[in-house]
N, C-alpha and C positions, 0 to 999 in steps of 0.2 A: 376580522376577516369576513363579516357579515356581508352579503348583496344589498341594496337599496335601488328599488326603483320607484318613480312616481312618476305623474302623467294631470293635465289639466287638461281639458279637451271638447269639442263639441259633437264625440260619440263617446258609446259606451267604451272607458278603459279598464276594465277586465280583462281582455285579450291582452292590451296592453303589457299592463304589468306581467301577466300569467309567463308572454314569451319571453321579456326581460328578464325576469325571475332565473329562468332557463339558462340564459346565457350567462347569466349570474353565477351558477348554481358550481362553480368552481369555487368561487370562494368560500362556501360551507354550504351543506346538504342536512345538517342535523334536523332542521324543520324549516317550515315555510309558512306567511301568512300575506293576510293585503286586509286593507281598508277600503270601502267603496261607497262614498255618500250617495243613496238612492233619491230617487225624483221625490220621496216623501219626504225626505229633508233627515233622513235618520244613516246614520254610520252604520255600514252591514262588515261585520267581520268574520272571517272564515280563518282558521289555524288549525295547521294539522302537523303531527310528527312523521319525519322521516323528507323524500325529497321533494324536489316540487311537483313530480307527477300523482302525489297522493292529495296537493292540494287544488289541482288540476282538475281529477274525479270527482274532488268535494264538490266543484263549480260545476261539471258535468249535469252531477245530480241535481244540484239546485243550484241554476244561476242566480249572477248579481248584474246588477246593472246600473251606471250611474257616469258621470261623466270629470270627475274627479276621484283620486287613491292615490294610495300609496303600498307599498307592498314590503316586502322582504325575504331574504332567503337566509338560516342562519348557521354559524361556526359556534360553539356553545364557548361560553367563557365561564360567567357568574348564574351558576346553574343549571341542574342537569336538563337532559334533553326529555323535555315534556310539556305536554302543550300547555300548562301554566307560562312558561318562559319565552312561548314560540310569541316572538312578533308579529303584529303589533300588536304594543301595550297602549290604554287606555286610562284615563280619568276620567271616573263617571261614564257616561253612554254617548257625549260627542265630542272627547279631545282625544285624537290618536296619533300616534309619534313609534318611525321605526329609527334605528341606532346600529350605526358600527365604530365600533372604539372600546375606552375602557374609560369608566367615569373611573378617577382614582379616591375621591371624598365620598361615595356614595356612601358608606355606612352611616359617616354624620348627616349628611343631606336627610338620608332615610329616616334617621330617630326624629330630626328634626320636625319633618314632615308629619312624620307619627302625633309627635304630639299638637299637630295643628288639625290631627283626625281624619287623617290618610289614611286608610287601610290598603295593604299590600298582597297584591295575589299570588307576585313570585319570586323568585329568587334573584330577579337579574338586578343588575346599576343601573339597567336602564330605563326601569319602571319608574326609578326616583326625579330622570326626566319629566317625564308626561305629570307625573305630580306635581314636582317642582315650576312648570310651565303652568299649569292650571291654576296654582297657589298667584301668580303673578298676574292673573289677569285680569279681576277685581273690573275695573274702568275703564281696563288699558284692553286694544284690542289686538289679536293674537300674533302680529309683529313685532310689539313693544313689550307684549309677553314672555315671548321666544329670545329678544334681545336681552331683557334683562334676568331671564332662567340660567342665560349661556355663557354670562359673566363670574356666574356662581361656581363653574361647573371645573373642575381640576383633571385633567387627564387627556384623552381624546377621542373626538366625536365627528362622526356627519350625521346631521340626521332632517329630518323633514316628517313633517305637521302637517296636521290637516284638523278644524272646526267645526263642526256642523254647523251650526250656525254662522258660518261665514263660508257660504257656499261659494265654489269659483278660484278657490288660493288656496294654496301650500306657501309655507314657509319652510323654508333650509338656512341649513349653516354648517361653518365645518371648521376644524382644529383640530390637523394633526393627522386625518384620515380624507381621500380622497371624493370629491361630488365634483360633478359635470351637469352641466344645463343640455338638452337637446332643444333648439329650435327650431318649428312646424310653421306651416299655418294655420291659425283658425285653431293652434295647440301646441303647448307647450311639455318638456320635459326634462326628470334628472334622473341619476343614475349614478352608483360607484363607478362604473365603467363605461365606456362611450361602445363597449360592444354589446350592454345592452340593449340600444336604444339603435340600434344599425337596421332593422328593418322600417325605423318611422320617420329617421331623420339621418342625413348627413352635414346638418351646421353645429357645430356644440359651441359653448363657451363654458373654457377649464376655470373654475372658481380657486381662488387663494389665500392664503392661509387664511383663517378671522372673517372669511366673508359672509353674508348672510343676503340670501336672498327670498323674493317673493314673488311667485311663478302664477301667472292666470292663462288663459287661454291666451291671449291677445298683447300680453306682456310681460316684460319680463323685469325686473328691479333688483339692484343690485347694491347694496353696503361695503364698506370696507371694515377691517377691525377697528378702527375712529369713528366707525357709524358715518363718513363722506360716504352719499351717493357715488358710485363709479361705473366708469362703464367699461367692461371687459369684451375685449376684441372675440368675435365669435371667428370659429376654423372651420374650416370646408374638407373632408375626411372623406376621402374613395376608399371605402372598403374593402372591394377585390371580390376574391373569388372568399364563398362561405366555406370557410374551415371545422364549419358545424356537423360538417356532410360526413360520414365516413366513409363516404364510396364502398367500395368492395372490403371492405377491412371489419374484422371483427368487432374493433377496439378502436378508439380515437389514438392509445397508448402505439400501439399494432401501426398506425396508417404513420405516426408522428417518426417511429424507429424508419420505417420504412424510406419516408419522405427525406432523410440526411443528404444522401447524394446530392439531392436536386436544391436543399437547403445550403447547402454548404458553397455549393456554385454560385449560388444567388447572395449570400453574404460576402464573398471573395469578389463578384462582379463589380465594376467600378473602382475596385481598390486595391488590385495588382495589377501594373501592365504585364510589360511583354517579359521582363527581367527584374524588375524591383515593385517596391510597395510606392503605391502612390500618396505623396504627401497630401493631398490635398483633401483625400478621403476623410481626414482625421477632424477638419472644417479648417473656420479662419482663426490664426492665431494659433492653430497647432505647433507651426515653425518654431514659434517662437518661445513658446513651452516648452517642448523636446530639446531644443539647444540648451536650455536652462534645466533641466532635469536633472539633478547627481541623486535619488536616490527616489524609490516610490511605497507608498505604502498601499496594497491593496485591501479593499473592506466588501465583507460579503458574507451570507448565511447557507446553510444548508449545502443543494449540488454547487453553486455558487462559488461557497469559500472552497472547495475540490477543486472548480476551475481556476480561481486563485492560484491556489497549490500547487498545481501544476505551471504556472507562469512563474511561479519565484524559481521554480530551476531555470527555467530558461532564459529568463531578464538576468541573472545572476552570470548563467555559462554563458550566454551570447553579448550580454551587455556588458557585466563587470560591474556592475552598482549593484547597492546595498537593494533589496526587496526585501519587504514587511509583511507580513500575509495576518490579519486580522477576522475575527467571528465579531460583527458588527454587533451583538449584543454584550460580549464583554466590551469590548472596545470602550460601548459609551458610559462605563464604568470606572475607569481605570486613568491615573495621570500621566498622560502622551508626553514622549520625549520627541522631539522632532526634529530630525536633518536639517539641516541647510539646503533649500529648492530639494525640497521633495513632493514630488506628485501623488496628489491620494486622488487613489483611482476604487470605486464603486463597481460592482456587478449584480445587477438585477433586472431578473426576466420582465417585472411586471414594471418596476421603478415607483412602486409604493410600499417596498417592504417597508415595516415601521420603525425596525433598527437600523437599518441601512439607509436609510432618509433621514434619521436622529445623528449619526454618525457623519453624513454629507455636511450637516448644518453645524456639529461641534466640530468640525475641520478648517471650515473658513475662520474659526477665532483661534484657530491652537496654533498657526503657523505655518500651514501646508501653502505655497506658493500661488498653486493652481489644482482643479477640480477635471477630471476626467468621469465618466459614466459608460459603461458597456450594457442598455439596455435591449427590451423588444419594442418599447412602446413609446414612440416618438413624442406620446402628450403629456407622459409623467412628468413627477413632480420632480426623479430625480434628474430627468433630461433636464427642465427647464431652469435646475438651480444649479447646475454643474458649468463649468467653461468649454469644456466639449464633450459631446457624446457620438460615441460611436452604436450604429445601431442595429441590431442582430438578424432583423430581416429575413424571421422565418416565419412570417405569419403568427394567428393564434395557435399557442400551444393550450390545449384542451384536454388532454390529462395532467392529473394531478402531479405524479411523478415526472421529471423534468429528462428529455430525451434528447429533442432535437438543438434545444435553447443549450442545453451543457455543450455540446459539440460546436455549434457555433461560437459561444464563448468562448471557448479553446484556441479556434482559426482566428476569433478577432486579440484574442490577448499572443496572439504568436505573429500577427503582424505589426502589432504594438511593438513588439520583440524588437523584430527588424529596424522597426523604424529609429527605435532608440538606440539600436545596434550600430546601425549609420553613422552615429553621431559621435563612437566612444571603440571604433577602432575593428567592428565586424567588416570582413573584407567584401566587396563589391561580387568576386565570385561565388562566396560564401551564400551571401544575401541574394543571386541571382538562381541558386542552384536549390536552394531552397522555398523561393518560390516558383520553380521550374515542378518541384515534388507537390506543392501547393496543388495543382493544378489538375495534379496527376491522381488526388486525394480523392476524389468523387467515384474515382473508378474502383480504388480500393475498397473504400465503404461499399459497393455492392458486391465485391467478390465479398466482404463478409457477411453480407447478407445473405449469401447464396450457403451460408450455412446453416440457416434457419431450422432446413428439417432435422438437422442433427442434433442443434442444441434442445430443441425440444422435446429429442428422442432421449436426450441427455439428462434434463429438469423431472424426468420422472424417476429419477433417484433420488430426490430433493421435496418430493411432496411430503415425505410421512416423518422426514428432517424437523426436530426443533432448535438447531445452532448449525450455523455455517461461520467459516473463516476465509477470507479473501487475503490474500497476499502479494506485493510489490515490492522492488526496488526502485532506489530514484525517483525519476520522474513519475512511476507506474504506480510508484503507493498510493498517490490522493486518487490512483484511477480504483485501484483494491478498495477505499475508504469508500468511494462512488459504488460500486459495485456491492458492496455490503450495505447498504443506505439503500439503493433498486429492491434490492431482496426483503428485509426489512418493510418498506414501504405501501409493497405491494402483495407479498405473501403472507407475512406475518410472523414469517422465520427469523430470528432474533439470528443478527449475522453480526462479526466486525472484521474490519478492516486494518492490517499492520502494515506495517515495512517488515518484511520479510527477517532481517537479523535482528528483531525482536523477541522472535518467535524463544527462544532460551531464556528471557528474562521474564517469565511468565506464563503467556499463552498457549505453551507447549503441554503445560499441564491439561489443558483442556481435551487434546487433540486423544481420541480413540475412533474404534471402527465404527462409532453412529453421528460423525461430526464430518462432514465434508468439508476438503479444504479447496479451495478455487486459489491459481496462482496466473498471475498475466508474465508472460515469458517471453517479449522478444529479444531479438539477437542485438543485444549491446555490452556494454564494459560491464555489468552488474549480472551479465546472466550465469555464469560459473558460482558469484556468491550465490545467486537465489538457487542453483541446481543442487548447493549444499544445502541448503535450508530444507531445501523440496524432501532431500535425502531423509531428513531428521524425523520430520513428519511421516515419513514412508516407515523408518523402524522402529516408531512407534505404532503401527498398525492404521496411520489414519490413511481415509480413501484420497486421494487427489485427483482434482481434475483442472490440467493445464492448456491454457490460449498460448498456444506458440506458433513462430514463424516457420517455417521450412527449412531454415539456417541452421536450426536451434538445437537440433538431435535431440529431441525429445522426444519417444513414442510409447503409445500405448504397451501396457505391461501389466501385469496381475497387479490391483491396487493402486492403477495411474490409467487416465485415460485422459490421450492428447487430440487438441483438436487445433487441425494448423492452419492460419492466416496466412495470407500473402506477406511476401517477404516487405517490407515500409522500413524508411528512413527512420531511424532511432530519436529524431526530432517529433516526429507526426506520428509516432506508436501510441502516443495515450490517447489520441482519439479517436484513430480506430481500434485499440481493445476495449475502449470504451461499448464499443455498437453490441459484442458476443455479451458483455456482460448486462446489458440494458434486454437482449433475447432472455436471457436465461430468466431473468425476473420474470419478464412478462410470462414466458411459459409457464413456470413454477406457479405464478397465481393463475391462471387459464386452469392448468390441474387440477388445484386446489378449491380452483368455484369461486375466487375472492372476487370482489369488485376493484377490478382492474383499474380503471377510470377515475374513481372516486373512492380510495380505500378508505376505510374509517378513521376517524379521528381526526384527519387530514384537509387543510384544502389548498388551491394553488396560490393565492396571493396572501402573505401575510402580513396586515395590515393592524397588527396589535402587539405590543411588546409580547 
């Protein structure tokens, strides 16, 4: 989940990488370093622990300067977080190589290496690289080094090189983990992410699997996994408006909750008309999928497989076909049984999760008919290998914990709904009346915002908390499971999430007066069972605190304290009880002092098994 950025160039890139880095710095914060060959011809390295504004001051204090680097930002894997491990790692004083991935043979490599009189500085696989790569180059000059290191190498990797002695090029490559070329003038660039590179370039070319290339100022060269030169079609990418900005908002977390309404419009635009979901939104060749569809299987991790969850009720109530709801890292474990025309459908924010992208690719040989994707990011890998993607059109999301992207997710797998609903017997005013509520969604989400100060006022019963319990029925549990995962992620409070009539086979033991229990309550066929459940909890002494609609006759009480939503369509409740409980998190770490944005241990794109 490492960042990578590099730069060739005919000024000093330092700045370069430094802002990259930054933009980067979602994908892991544990340390930060860069390479920078100077005008004397020597590799200047700077690595420092913690995030990139600690290696920022390092430069402060004493710049570098030079017109080629490489940098990185890191997630720890193989080894703890200390500047022994922080990249980049080195052979000797002029081969330097950063790396995101997981070498899986490193231990052999390493010994092997050992005994050709390698000495090792750190703990990572990825040190065994730059070894490995230096062991090769003998004769060969540092492309034919880099080609035949990366044939040895088991697992997966992006990574990019730089030579002293061969001033003017970087070499990259990649397998398994995502790299992007930016194209300059007069300078060249790569990057895990094309939002690194958004203040120096908007042409990129997305590199594929096995590729390997060689970046100058003035050129760019490209390999295939057969070693054929190719040429890969560069993209012209309008950034928009900078998502980097917080405006007035404390938190990028804070501005992201906030932004749903306007999100949620803009995901729905172009893809409901006046009365129904528009076929066409879904691309070409959708028709012809969805008529052929008798059952689907969805694959997804983390808030993800929640937004999942939430879809196999509805595909199930609204459609009548079978739905499979999958955790993308079991999945690509296990022997699939498969339907007859079943659709496996994908959700990811980034579209490089590394199971969810493992899982995309063992789907096309198991038997899945056709390939759907509900991404953000129009250049991923899992857009471009899927049949169609639908795409979630809410900007960068820049905190770590997932806010606006889960919501969205929600609206795009509830028009999915419809559309397969169409085809298998949901009635015309059915499908009409609910995207009539569709519409109506945006206004809802801010009346719950407009509860902000209260749940706040709420969250400081929750700081001095070490266990919370989130409870659902139905459709509402994977929002409970979500809800306990916010909390968890961002405070530090060890939370879980049930189905409410589990609470007796177990979890009930847990429940006394220093455990709060959180319940999502709107007015549906399920809310009498959860008013029992609620009961159970309450004679047991635990404190409750329930999301309810106004329907609902729920109200505060000695040991119950209700907080009430706008009365919503029992279809469109799990998105917005989703928004109180995405407040309550954030408040609870705001209290607690946590780093909101970037909790520990955490980062937002997961690009390693």
């Amino acid at each position: 989940m490492c960042g990578i950025v590099g730069a060739v160039a005919e000024r000093n890139v330092a700045p370069i990488l430094i802002q990259g880095l930054q933009r980067l710095e979602y994908r892991g914060y544990d340390s930060a370093g860069l390479a920078v060959l100077q005008a004397d011809g020597t590799l200047q390295r700077r690595r420092e622990v913690g995030k990139v504004v600690n290696l920022s001051s390092n430069l402060d204090a004493a710049p570098v300067q030079g017109t080629m680097g490489i940098a990185h930002t890191r997630w720890a894997t193989h080894g703890t977080v200390q500047e022994a491990n922080t990249h980049p790692h080195m052979s000797g004083n002029d081969l330097a190589l950063v790396h995101n991935g997981i070498i899986e043979n490193y231990t052999t490599l390493r010994e092997e290496l050992q005994s050709m009189g390698y000495v090792f500085s750190s703990e990572t696989d990825s040190e065994v690289i730059v070894h490995l790569i230096h062991s090769c180059l003998g004769e060969n000059g540092l492309l034919q080094a880099v080609r035949q290191a990366v044939k040895r190498l088991e697992g997966a990797y992006a990574i990019a090189v730089c030579l002293a002695a061969d001033a003017g090029r970087i070499v990259a490559a990649r397998s398994g983990c995502p790299l992007v070329v930016g194209k300059g003038i007069g300078e060249n660039f790569l990057a895990s992410d094309v939002l690194a590179l958004k203040a120096v370039t908007d042409r990129f070319i997305f590199l594929e699997e096995g590729d390997l290339v060689e970046l100058r100022a003035d050129s760019i060269d490209i390999w295939s996994i057969d070693n054929e030169s190719v040429l890969r079609a560069d993209v012209r990418i309008e950034m928009g408006q900078d998502d980097l900005d917080k405006g007035n908002f404390r938190h990028y977390m804070q501005k992201e909750i906030f932004a749903q309404p306007q999100v949620l419009e803009a995901t729905m635009q172009g893809r409901i008309g006046k009365e129904s979901v528009l076929e066409q939104s879904f691309g070409i060749g959708a028709r012809e999928i969805f008529d052929r569809t008798e059952a689907i299987t969805i694959v997804a991790c983390g808030t993800s497989f929640y937004a999942a969850s939430v879809a196999r009720y509805w595909i199930e109530d609204l459609v009548g076909i079978p739905c499979q709801v999958e955790i993308a890292s079991e999945f690509r474990y296990r022997k699939i049984a498969v339907l007859p025309n079943t659709l496996f459908v994908t959700i990811t924010q980034s579209g490089e999760t590394a199971d969810t992208l493992a899982a995309l690719r063992i789907a096309k040989d198991a038997g899945y008919f056709a390939t759907l994707t509900i991404c953000n990011v129009p250049t991923s890998s899992t857009v471009r290998e899927s049949d169609l993607a639908v795409m979630l059109q809410v900007g960068t999301e820049v905190g770590v914990a997932s806010t606006k992207a889960f919501t969205a997710q929600l609206v795009n797998l509830l028009l999915l709904t419809l559309m397969l609903g169409r085809r298998r017997g949901l009635s015309a005013a059915k499908e009409n009346d609910l995207v009539a509520r569709l519409r109506g969604l945006p206004a809802a989400i801010h009346s719950v915002l407009a509860l902000d100060e209260a749940i706040a006022d709420l969250a400081k019963r929750f700081i001095e908390k070490h266990h919370a319990l989130f409870l659902g029925r139905g459709s509402l549990y994977p929002v409970a499971l979500e809800g306990a995962l916010k909390l968890k992620e961002i405070s530090y409070i060890h939370a879980e999430g049930y189905a409410a009539g589990e609470l007796k086979h177990g979890p009930l033991a847990l429940v006394d007066d220093d455990m709060p229990v959180v319940a999502v309550a709107p007015s549906d066929d399920l809310l009498e069972k959860l008013r029992s459940n609620l009961q159970e909890v309450k004679a047991r002494g635990g404190e409750l605190f329930v999301f309810a609609d106004t329907d609902s006759a729920f109200d505060s009480e000695a040991g119950v304290t209700v907080l009430h939503l706008p009365k919503i369509d029992p279809v469109l409740a799990p998105i917005a009880y989703s928004v109180p409980l995405q407040l309550l998190a954030y408040h609870v770490a705001v209290q607690k002092g946590t780093d909101v944005d970037q909790p520990r241990n955490l980062a937002k794109s997961v690009t390693v098994e």
